[in-house]
Structures are given as C-alpha cells and as structure tokens.
C-alpha positions as CSV (number, residue, x, y, z in Angstrom):
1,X,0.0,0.0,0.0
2,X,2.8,2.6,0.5
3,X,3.2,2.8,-3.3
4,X,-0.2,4.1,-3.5
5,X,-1.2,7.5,-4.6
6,X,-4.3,8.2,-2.4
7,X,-1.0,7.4,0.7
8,X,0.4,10.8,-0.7
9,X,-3.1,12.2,-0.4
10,X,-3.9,11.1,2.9
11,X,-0.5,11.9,4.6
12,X,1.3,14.9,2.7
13,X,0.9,17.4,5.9
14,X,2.3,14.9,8.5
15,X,5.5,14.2,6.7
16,X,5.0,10.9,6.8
17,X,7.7,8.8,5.6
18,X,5.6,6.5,3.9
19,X,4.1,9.5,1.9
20,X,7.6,10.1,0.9
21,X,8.5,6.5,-0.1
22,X,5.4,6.4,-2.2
23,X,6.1,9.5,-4.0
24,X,9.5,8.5,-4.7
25,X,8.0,5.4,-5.9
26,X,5.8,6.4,-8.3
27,X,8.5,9.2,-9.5
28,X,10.6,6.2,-10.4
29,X,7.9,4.5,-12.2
30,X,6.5,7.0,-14.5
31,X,9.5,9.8,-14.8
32,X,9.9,9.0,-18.6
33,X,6.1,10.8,-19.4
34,X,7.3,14.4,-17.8
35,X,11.2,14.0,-19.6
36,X,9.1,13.3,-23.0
37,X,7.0,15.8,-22.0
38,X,9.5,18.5,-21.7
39,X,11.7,16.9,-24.9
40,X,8.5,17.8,-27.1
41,X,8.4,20.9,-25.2
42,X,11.4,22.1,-27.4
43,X,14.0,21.5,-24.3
44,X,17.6,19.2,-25.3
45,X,18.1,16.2,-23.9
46,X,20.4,17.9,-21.4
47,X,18.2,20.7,-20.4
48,X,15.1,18.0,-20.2
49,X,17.5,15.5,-17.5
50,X,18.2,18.8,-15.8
51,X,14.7,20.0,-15.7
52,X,13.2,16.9,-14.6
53,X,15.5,16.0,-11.7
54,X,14.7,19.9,-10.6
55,X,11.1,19.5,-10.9
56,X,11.9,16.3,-8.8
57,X,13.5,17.7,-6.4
58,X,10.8,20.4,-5.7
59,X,8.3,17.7,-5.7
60,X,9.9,15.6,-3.3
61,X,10.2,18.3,-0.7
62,X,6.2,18.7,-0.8
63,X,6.3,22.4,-1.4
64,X,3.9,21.1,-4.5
65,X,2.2,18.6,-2.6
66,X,0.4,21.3,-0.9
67,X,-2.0,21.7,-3.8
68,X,-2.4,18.2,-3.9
69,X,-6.3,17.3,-3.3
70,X,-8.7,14.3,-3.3
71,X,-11.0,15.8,-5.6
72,X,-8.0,16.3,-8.6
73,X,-7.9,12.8,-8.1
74,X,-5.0,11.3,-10.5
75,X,-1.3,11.1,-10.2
76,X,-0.9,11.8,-13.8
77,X,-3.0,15.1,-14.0
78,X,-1.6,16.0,-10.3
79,X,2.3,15.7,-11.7
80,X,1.5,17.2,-15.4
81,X,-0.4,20.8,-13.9
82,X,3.0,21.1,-10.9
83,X,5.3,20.6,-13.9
84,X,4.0,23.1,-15.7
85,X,3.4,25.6,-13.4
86,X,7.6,24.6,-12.5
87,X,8.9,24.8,-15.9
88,X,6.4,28.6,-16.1
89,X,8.0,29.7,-12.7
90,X,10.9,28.1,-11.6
91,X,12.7,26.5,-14.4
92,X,14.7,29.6,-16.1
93,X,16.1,31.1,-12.9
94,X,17.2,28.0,-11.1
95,X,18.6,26.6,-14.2
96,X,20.9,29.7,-14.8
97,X,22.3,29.5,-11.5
98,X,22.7,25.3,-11.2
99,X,23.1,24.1,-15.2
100,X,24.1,20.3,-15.0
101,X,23.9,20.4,-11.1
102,X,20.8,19.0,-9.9
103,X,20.6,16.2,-7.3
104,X,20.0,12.5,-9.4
105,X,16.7,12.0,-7.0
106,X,15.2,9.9,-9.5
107,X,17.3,7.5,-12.1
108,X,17.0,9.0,-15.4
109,X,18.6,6.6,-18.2
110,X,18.7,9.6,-20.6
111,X,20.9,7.0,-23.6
112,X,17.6,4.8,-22.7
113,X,15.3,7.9,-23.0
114,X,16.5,9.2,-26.0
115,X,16.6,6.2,-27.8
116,X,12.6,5.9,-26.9
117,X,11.9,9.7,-27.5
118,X,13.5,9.0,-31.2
119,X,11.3,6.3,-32.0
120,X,8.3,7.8,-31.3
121,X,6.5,9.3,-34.9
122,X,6.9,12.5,-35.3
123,X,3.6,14.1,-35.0
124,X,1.8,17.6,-34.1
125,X,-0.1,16.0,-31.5
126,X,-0.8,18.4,-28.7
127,X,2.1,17.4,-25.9
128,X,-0.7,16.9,-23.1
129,X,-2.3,14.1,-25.5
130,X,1.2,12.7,-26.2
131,X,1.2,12.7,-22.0
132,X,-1.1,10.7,-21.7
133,X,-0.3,8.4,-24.5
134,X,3.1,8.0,-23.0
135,X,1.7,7.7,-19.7
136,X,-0.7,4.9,-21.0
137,X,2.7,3.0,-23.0
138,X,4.2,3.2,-19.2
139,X,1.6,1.3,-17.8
140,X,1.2,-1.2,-20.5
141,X,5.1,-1.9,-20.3
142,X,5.4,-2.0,-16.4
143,X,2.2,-4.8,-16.3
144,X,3.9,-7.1,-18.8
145,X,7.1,-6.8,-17.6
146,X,5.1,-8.1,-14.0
147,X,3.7,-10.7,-16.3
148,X,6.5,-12.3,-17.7
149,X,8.6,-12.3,-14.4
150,X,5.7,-14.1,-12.9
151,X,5.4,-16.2,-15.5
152,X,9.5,-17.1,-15.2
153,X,9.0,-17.3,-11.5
154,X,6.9,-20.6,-12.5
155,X,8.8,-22.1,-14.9
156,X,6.8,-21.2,-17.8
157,X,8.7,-18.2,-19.8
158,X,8.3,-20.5,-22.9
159,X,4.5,-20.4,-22.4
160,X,4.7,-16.9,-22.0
161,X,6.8,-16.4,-25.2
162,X,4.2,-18.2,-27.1
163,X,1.1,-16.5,-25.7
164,X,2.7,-12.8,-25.3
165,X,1.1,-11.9,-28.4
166,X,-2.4,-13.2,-28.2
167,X,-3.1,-10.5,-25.6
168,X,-4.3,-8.5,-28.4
169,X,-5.3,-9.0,-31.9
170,X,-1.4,-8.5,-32.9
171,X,-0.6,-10.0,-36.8
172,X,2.5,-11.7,-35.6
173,X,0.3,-14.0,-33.2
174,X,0.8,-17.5,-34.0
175,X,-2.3,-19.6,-34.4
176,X,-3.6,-21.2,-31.4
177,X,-3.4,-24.5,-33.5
178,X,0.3,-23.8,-34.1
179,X,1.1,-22.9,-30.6
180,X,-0.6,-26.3,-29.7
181,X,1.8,-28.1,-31.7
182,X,5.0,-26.5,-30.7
183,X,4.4,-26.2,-26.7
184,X,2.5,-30.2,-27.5
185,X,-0.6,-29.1,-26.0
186,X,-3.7,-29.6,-26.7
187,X,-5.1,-26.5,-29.0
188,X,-8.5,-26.3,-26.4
189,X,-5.2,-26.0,-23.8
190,X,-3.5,-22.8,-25.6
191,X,-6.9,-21.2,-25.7
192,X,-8.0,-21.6,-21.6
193,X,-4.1,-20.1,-21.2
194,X,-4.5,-17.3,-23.4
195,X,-7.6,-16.6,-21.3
196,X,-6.0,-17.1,-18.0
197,X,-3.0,-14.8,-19.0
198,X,-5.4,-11.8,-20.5
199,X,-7.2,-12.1,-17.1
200,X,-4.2,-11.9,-15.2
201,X,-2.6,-8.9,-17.4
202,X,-6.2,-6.7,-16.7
203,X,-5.6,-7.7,-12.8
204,X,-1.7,-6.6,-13.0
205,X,-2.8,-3.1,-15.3
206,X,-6.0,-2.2,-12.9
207,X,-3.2,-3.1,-9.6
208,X,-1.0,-0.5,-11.4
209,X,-3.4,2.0,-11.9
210,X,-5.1,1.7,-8.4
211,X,-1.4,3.1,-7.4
212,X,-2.2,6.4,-9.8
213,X,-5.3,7.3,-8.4
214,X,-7.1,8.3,-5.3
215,X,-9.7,5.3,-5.2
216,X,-10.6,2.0,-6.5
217,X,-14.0,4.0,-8.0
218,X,-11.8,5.7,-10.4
219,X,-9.6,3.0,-12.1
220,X,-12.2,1.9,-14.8
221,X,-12.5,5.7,-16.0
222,X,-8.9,5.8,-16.0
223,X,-8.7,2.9,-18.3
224,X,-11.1,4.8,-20.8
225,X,-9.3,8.5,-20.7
226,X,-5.6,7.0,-21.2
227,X,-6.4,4.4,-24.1
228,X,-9.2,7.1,-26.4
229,X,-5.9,9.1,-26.4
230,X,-4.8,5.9,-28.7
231,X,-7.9,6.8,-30.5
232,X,-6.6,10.4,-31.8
C-alpha cells in the first residue's frame, strides 16, 4: 500500500515517511512521461535530465504537494499541472544558477530515454495528449514486464513467449493451433491459457493503476481517458 497515490493524499501534511517512499516510488515508475513531455516541449536532452530532476526535487520536498487534493484525483493530472506551473516559474532562474547540477533523485537513463523519445512518430499531437499516450505506454510496459517475471518465477517463460502476443489482436500471433503443436498441448489447452494470462494482465494493469489514483471507484474511467488518447 505505500506505493499508492491516495497514501500521498492522505498523509502529505504529516510528513510521513511512507508519503515520501510512495512519491519517490511512483517518481521512479513513470519519470519518462514528464522528460518526454518537456523533450517535445522544445528543451535538449540535457536541459530535459536537468529539468526533470529539478522538478523532482521540488516535488519531493512537498512544497507542490500542498496543492495536492482528493478531488483532482489522478497522479498523472496531479504531476503534469505542478510541472508546468515549475517549468512557467521556476525552471529559467534556477537553471541559470545550477546548469548540470541538480541532485539525481530519481534515475533518469537519458541514452535509454533518447533512444525511446526518437522512436516515437513524429507528430503535431498536442504534448498533453502525447502525455497521456506516453503515460498509458508506461503502464502497458510495467504490467507485462510483472507478467513475464511471474510467468519465469513458474517455470513457464516459454509459455509466455508463445502467448505474449495473443493478448491483443497483434498480426504476428501465432495460431492457437500452431502454438498447440509447438508447446504439444492440446489446441483447447492454448486457448484456456491465453484466457487465463489476458485475465491476469487486466488484474496486474487495474493493480498499477489503483497506485495512480485516489480510489478504487476511479480505475475503470482511468482505463477509458488513457487508451481514447490511442484513438486520436
């Protein structure tokens, strides 16, 4: 529970250091959202690392935390509105005095960042929908990376390998009758585990997601804001 959101929420004026553990936790998880943010922004890859650990920093001693309430409910929205109102007010003057100096309070791969911010079409998406989008692609990475480790955990990564892309209607799926063959299961076999493992990726995504937000009432219309920015 101390990775949760609504922990932040419920203890940001006692200083409680399982509000700080949580924020540092979720900064960890979903940093890559703001640096792309600020990269299509216009800032260099330099000027986004130093930015972000800045914004981190600020964060982190809860001067923002302070406008933090129940009823702006998400994680996402909460983090996207205090950056911007840091890169409007803070960024210039405390980047002129500390360029390149700012504490590494969360780990920023920036080789791994770039690589991802290149690959991403180029586009004249608003940035706030690419937020989101990039926000939704975190999610969707962290929850399959949970899946396959639980998967390995139980010796059955080759399983996993198999079924990874009959979570969704992906081209490069293998028939289930192929599948069959190869693994030497039965084909009604493959079908009850691709069933199992999409029930057990929408328990691992709505788990992530209940971390994001301030209740378990909002995780379903979470689910429908981040993926209809897909639809755009």
């Amino acid at each position: 529970m101390t990775t949760h959101w609504s922990v932040v929420l419920s203890a940001q004026d006692s200083q409680s250091p399982h509000s700080r553990e949580a924020l540092e936790s979720l900064c960890r998880s979903y940093w890559y959202p703001l640096y792309s943010y600020v990269r299509r922004a216009g800032h260099s890859p330099a000027d986004a690392e130093d930015l972000a650990q800045g914004f981190f920093a600020r964060l982190l001693e809860k001067d923002y935390l302070k406008a933090a309430t129940r009823d702006k409910g998400r994680f996402r929205t909460f983090l996207l509105v205090a950056l911007k109102r840091y890169m409007a007010n803070e960024w210039d003057r405390q980047h002129a005095q500390k360029r390149g100096g700012f504490a590494a309070l969360v780990p920023i791969d920036q080789e791994l960042a770039e690589s991802r911010f290149a690959a991403e079409p180029a586009h004249n998406l608003s940035p706030d929908l690419l937020f989101d989008r990039q926000w939704a692609m975190t999610l969707l990475e962290r929850t399959m990376s949970q899946l396959q480790q639980e998967y390995a955990a139980s010796d059955r990564a080759r399983l996993f390998d198999y079924l990874r892309n009959c979570l969704t209607r992906d081209e490069s799926a293998l028939p289930y009758a192929e599948i069959a063959s190869r693994l030497q299961l039965t084909e009604a076999a493959v079908k009850m585990a691709v069933h199992r493992l999409r029930g057990r990726y929408r328990e691992i995504l709505q788990h992530e997601i209940a971390q994001t937000v301030s209740g378990p009432e909002e995780i379903e219309e979470e689910i429908r804001h981040l993926f209809s920015a897909f639809g755009s």
